[in-house]
Every structure is written in C-alpha cells, then in structure tokens.
Steps between C-alpha positions, in 0.01 A plus 500: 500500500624240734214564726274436200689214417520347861102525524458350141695166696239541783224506278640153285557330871125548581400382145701205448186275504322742267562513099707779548513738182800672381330798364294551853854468714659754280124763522542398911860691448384782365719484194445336107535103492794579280703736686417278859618190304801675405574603826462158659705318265823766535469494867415153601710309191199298447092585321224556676335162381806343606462631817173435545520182410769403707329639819206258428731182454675601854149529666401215340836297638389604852202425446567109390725540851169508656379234387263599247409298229671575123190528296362773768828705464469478180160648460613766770742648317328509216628219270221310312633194523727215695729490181549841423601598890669211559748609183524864599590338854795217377627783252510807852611291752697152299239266697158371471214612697447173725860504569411780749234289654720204549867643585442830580761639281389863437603832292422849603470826314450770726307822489699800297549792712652813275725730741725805406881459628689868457848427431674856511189648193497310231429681220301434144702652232324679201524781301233719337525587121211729296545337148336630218261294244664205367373146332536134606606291191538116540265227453242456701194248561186504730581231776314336781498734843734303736595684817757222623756258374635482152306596209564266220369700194731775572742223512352393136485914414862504567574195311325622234667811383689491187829605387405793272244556792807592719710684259193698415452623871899558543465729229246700633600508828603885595345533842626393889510284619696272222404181548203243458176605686203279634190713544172405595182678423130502358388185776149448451422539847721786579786286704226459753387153431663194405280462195477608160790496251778839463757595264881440556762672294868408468692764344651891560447774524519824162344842395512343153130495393634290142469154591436184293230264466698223693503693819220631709493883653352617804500871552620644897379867538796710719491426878681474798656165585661370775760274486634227731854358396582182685826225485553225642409098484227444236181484543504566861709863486219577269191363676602725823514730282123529416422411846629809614353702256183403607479457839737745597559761258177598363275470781823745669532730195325791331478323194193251359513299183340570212338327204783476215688169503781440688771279447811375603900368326735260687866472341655145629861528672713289256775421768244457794281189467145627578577802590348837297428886475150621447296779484112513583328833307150567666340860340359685735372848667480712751217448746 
C-alpha cells in the first residue's frame, strides 16, 4: 500500500497544473475513492484536497519567486480568478500574493513522501467474533456522502434523538457490544463515490424483532466480524486505528469485507480530557 500510495504523490506532482480529479487519483491507486481517501487522511493527518491544494499554493509561491506575474499563477494552478487565488493564498501562507514579488518572503509545503519505520513489530490488535443474526435499532436518516471532516447532520441526527427514543433502545438492548453504535450503510454509490446521499443510524444493537414506531430497524444476517479495540487520545487513537485496518491489515490478512454495515462505539474517559476507548466492527469473510 505505501508503494501505491507513494506513486499516487508522483502522479499529483506531475499534475499540479492539470484539474486534477479526486475520483481519477484514487482509480490511478488501484483502490475505491473512499477507501484511498480514508487511507490518506489517517496516515498523512490531513485530506487529499487539502493536500492537493496545498502543493499548488507552494508551487505557486515559487513560482511568484521567479518572477512570474500573479494573474498567470493564478490561471496555472487552476484558480479562475485574481480574487479567488489571491484569498486561498493570504488564508495558506498569512501574506498577499505581490508581497512575494516585492520582499521575497516565501512559504513552502513540501512533497509527502510515506515511509514504513519498524519499531520492534508493531502490531494491529483485533479479534474475530462469528455473531449470529441480530437488528440495528436507533434512528436513522439518509445523509449527504462525505468522506472527510465532520458531518453535521449526524451532528443534527444525534441532537435529535429523544428521551423516550433512548429509554426505548436501553430497553431493548440484549446484544454486545453494550453501548451506542454508529453504522453506515445503503450509500447510493456503494462508498465508492463521493456522491449520492446514505443512511446513518445511531443506536444498538438486539435480537428483539418487537420494536416501536419511534425507532427504525435494520436487520444484520450472522457473519463474521472483526474487531479492532483501540485507547488512547481522541480522535487520533481512533483515526490510526482505521488507518491500520486498511492499509495494513486487510491488504496483509485472509479476510475481505463484506456488504452488511459496519459500525463503530467510542466511550469518553471521564478523568482523561480527550482521551477514549473504541471499538471499530467491520463484517467480513474469508477470502
């Protein structure tokens, strides 16, 4: 994967000045745009865009360096007008465009270069659990698909449940693990695009089929899951958490996910500011 990765960052250098498309860098890796963009973010700290796009405004800097003129950077790197890349540029680097030209002050962001460091085999932790059939209850809603950042309506979703909403789903709840889920499923374009709407569901998990009219139920045939338990400062215990899943454990492991939803439960540390315990459920099978 880090080969894949490294000539996905070879491919953006020699396309800087093109209008680079997230969905063709992510085909060029050989993997779905929403497993790459995954990937990148847990393993660089920072989205694809964002890297993109802060590769342009350091080519651009140098460029301006050279003397070029601002409205011909601008255009270069793809910006339709003075305004808009002369914003992006003060908001990057703190300083205008012609600043460059007349002190020479400059900012640099520099090629990413992913490398593997073995520090005594590191391992990924999981487990694997067969489960038989069970049912998601919570409340759910179909939401935009957003690979990156924070999703504000399952912020709202959240927001939104009720208190006989939650004493409802304690009462059913008979199944591990014991705790409030986030799942993820029916996307319109199968997690490979970043288009189209899915369906979120807060809730847990029962084998009670008896549920009211205030809760939504999604039924989960038996399979084998694997399970990834994690602690440590939240998000970022969590987010190297997925990144090895995916770039390390599954290409390395017998094991390919399959199409049932998976989901994930974080309980906050109480004494430790920020800090957490999750697990990430992914259903799989054998290859």
């Amino acid at each position: 994967m880090l080969n894949e990765l490294n000539h996905v960052i070879d491919y953006i250098e020699d396309h800087l000045t093109d209008d680079l498309s997230l969905e063709i860098i992510s085909e060029y890796a050989g993997i779905s745009d929403y497993h790459f963009r995954k990937i990148f973010f847990y393993l660089s700290g920072m989205t694809l865009s964002e890297y993109i796009k802060n590769r342009k405004l350091s080519e651009a800097n140098k460029d301006l360096l050279k003397g070029e003129k601002v409205t011909d950077v601008a255009f270069k790197y793809g910006y339709q007008s003075m305004d808009g890349f002369t914003r992006a540029f003060k908001k990057w680097s703190g300083f205008l465009p012609s600043d460059v030209i007349k002190t020479g002050i400059s900012k640099s962001f520099p090629k990413l270069l992913f490398i593997i460091t073995v520090k005594g085999g590191i391992s990924v932790e999981f487990r694997i659990e067969e489960k038989p059939g069970f049912n998601l209850v919570g409340v759910s809603k179909r939401i935009p698909m957003q690979f990156e950042g924070v999703n504000n309506e399952i912020v709202k979703l959240a927001m939104s449940i009720t208190e006989e909403q939650k004493e409802e789903m304690h009462s059913l709840q008979n199944i591990e693990p014991y705790e409030i889920v986030n799942a993820s499923y029916d996307a319109d374009s199968n997690f490979l695009k970043e288009e189209g709407d899915l369906t979120h569901l807060i809730g847990i998990l029962t084998t009670e089929n008896q549920v009211s009219d205030h809760l939504d139920k999604v039924p989960v045939e038996a399979c084998t899951w694997a399970i990834f338990p994690n602690e440590g400062p939240f998000p970022s215990a969590l987010q190297e958490t997925y990144a090895k899943i995916y770039s390390e454990w599954l290409p390395s492991s017998n094991y390919e996910v399959i199409n049932a939803p998976a989901f994930s439960f974080t309980k906050m540390d109480e004494h430790k500011k920020d800090y957490a315990y999750s697990e990430v459920w992914i259903p799989v099978r054998k290859k």
